[in-house]
Legacy VTK file of the C-alpha trace (Angstrom):
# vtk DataFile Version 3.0
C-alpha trace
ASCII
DATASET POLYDATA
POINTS 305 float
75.140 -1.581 -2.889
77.191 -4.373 -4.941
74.682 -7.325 -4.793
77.026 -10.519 -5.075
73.942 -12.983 -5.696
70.885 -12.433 -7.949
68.695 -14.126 -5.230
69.074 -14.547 -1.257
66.495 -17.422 -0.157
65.984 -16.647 3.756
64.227 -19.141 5.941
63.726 -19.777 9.959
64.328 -22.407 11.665
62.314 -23.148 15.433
62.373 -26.597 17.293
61.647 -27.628 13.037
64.673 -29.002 11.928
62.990 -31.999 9.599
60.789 -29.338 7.738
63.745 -27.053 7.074
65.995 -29.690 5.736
62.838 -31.156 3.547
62.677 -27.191 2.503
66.464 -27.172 1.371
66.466 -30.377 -0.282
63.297 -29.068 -2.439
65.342 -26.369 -4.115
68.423 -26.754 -6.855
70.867 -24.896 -6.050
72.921 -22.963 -8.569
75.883 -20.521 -8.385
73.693 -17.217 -8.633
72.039 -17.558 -5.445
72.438 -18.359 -1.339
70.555 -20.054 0.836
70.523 -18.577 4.743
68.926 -20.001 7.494
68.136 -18.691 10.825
67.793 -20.626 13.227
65.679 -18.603 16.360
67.156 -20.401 19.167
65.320 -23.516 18.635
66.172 -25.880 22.271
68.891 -27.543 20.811
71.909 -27.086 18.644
69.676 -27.600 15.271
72.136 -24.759 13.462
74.773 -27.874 13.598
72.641 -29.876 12.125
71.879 -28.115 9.219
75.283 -27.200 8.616
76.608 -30.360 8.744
73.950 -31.856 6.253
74.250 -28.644 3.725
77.442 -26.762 4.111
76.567 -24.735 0.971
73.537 -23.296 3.059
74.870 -20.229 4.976
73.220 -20.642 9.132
72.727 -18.045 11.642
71.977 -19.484 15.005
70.304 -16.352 17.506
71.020 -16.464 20.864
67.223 -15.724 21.371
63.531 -15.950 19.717
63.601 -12.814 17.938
59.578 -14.023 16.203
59.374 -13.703 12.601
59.939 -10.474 11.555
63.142 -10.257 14.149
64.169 -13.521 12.359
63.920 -13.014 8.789
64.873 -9.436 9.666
68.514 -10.689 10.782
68.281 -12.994 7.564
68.416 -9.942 5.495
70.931 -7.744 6.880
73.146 -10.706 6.244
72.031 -11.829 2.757
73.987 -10.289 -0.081
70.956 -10.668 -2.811
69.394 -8.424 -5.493
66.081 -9.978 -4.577
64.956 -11.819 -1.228
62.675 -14.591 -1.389
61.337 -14.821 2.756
59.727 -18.588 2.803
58.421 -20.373 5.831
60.417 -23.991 6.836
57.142 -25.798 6.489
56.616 -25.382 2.566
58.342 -26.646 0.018
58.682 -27.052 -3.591
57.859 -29.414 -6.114
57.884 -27.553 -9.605
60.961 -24.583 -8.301
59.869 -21.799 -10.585
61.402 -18.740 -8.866
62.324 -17.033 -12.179
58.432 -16.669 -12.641
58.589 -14.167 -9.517
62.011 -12.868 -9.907
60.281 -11.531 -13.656
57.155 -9.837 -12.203
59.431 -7.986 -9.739
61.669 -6.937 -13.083
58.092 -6.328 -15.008
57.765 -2.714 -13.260
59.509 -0.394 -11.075
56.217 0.288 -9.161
56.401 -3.888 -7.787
57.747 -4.138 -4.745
56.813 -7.956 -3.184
55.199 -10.926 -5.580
53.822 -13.990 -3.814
53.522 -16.904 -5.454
50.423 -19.411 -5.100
50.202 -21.364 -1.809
48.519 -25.332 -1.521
48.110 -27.027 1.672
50.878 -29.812 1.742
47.822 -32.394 3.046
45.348 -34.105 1.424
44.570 -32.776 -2.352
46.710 -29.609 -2.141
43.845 -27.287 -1.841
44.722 -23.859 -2.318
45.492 -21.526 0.478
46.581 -18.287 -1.118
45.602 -16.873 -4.412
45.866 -13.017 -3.211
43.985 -11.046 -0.192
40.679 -8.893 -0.270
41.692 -6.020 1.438
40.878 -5.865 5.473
37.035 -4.669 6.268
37.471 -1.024 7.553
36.006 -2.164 11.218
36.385 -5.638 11.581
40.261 -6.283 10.759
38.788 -9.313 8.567
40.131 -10.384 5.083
40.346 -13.391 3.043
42.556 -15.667 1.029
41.362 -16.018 -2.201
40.558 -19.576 -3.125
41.081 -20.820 0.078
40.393 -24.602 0.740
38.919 -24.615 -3.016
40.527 -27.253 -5.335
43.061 -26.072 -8.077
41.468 -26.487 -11.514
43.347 -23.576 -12.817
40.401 -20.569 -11.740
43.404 -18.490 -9.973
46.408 -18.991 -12.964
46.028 -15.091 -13.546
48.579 -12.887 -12.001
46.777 -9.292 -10.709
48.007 -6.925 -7.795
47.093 -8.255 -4.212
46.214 -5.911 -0.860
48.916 -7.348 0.977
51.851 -10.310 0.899
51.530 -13.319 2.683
54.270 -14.923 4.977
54.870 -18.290 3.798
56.779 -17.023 0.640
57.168 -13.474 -1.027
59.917 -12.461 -2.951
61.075 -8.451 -2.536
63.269 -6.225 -4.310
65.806 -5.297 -1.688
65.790 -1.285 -2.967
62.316 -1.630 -2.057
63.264 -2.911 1.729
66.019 -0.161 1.567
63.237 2.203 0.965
60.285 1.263 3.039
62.236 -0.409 6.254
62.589 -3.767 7.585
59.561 -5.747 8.974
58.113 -4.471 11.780
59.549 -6.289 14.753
56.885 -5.310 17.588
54.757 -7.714 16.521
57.005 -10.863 17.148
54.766 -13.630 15.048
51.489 -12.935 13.535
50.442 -9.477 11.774
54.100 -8.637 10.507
53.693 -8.886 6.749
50.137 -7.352 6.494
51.535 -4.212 8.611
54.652 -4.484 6.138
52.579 -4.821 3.202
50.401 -1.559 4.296
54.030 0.154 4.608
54.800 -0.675 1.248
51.589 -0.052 -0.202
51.905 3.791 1.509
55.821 3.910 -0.087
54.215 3.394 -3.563
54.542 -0.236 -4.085
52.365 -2.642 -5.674
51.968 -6.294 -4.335
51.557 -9.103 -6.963
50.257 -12.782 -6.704
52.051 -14.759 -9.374
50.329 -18.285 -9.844
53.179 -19.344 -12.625
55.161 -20.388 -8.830
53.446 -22.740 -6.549
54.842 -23.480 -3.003
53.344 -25.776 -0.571
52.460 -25.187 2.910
52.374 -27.817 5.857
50.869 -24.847 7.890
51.102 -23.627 11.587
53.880 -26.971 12.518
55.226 -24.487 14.016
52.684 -22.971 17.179
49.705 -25.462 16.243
46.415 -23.984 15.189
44.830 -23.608 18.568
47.716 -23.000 21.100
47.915 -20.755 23.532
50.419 -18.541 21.532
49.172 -18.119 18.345
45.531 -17.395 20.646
47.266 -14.332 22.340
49.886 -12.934 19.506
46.229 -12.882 17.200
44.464 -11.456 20.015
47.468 -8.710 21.002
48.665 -8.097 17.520
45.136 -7.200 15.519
44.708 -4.654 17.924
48.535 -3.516 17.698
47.625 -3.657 13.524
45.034 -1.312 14.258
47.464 1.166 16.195
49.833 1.317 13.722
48.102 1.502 10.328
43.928 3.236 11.415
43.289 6.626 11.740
40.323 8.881 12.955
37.152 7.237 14.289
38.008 4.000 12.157
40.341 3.402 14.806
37.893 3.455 18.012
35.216 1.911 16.442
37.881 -1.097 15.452
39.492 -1.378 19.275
35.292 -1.241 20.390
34.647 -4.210 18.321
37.899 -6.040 18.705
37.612 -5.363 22.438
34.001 -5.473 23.115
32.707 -8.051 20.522
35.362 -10.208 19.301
37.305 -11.109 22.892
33.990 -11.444 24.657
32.658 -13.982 21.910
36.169 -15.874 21.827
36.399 -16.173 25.987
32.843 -17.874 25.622
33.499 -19.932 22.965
36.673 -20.932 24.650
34.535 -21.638 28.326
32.158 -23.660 27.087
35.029 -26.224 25.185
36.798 -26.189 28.422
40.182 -24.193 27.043
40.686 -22.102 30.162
44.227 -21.630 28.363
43.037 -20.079 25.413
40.718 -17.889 27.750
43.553 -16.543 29.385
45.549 -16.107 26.578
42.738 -14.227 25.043
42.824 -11.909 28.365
47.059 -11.551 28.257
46.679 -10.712 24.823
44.179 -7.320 25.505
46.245 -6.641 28.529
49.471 -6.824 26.709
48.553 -4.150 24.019
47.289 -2.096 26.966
51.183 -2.123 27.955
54.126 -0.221 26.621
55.944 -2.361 24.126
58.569 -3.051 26.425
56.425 -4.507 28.777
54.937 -6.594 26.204
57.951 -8.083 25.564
59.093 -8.608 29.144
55.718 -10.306 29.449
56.412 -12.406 26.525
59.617 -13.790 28.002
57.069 -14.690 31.089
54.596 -16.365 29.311
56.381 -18.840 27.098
60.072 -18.773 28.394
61.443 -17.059 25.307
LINES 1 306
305 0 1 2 3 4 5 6 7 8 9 10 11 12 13 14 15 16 17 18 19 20 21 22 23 24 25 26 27 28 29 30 31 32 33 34 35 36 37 38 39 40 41 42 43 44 45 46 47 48 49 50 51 52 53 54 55 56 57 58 59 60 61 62 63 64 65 66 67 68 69 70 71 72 73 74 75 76 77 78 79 80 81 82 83 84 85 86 87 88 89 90 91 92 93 94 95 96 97 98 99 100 101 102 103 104 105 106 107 108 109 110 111 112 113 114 115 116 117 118 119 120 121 122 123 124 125 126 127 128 129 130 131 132 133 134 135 136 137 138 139 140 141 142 143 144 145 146 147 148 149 150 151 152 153 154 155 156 157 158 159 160 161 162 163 164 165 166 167 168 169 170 171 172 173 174 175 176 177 178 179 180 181 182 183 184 185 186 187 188 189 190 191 192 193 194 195 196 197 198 199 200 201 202 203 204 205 206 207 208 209 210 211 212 213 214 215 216 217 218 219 220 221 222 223 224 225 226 227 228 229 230 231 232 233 234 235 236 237 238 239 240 241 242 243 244 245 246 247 248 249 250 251 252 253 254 255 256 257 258 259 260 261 262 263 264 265 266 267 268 269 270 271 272 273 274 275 276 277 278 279 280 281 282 283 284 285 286 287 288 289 290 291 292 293 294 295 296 297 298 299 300 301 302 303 304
């Protein structure tokens, strides 16, 4: 297709209408690029908002919560870039250095996503992201390299990553033309390491590129014990597992998940008093136990999508 920007810069917008404009304001905008926002039917009119404060910034306001993948996925059928940078509302810039991920993407046709470097937005700005280890075969357990460790410089190399992580990646849009949109079953959590995994299977590499830095407020969004992030985690590792394990890998994951993990999180949960969180743990297992469309009609239950 005829790409009329070099870059599209996609973000979503829920109930977070301060961090998105304090996102916008953070990058210069320039004549080879657009800005879109989607706003995922946040409880009042905050599409207005931002239009009225940046008319330059194109905004998409969905009649429902279509979750992150469903969000950033409408982003991109309406962006008109060569390359899509998908960045979380709560991060921003302070040094804009796009061009350093826009030329790792150009450095080989095998490079599909590049992430930049992620600091926390509080405190020090310790680093959150520096790359992933790659997910135990069992467990569904990874890390974020360098995370919480102070930035001296120990992660300024750039070097192929197992997977891309939400806040910010930047993708060649042949590359989404070729492997398919993010997966939108999930609706928050899981989406990008299930999208990585299908572009890692298309032939893709995924690079960390430390020349960019973006900062992350983190989880302003769903808070870091609520409820809904305790049963999209719960529902959607399992759902991960589905979708991307084969063979006896698969079973012994659901056993642990299932029989180990859930168990261990309902007591933990009990004995702080978070009857919430237990029950959230228990929707979550008997969500993936339902067809997708019931998980979504269950959804909608829940939290009053």
């Amino acid at each position: 297709m005829q790409h009329e920007y070099r870059l599209s810069i996609i973000t979503i917008n829920y109930n977070g209408v301060k961090d998105t404009c304090e996102l916008i304001d953070s990058i210069p905008f320039n004549n080879d690029m657009e800005v879109i926002v989607v706003d995922n039917a946040s409880k009042i009119d905050e599409a207005s908002i931002i239009s009225e404060r940046f008319p330059q910034v194109k905004v998409i306001r969905s009649a429902k919560n279509l979750g992150f993948a469903g969000g950033n996925n409408l982003g991109i059928r309406e962006a008109k870039g060569k390359y899509i940078l998908l960045i979380n509302n709560d991060t921003y810039f302070k040094d804009y250095n796009i061009e350093a991920l826009i030329q790792r993407l150009e450095s080989s046709d095998k490079v599909g996503i590049v992430c930049p470097k992620l600091r926390f937005a509080w405190g020090n700005n310790p680093i959150q992201f520096a790359g992933y280890t790659p997910l135990s075969v069992i467990t569904v357990r990874n890390q974020a390299i360098g995370f919480g460790e102070e930035d001296h410089g120990q992660y300024n190399t750039a070097h192929p990553t197992s997977y891309a992580h939400g806040a910010a990646m930047l993708i060649k849009r042949e590359a989404i033309e070729k492997v398919g949109l993010m997966p939108e079953c999930f609706f928050l959590y899981y989406e990008e390491l299930d999208w990585s995994m299908m572009f890692t299977r298309a032939g893709y590499e995924i690079w960390y590129e430390p020349a960019c830095t973006v900062f992350h407020k983190e989880s302003q969004t769903t808070g870091q014990n609520s409820p809904l992030r305790t049963y999209y985690i719960t529902r959607n590792r399992l759902l991960l597992v589905k979708r991307n394990y084969q063979g006896i890998n698969k079973y012994l994951s659901y056993t642990y998940l299932i029989g180990i993990v859930a168990p261990r999180d309902i007591l933990k949960y009990t004995i702080k008093g978070r009857f919430d969180l237990v029950k959230s743990v228990c929707q979550g297992i008997t969500s993936f136990r339902s067809s997708l469309l019931a998980c979504y009609q269950r959804d909608a239950r829940i939290f009053n999508f």
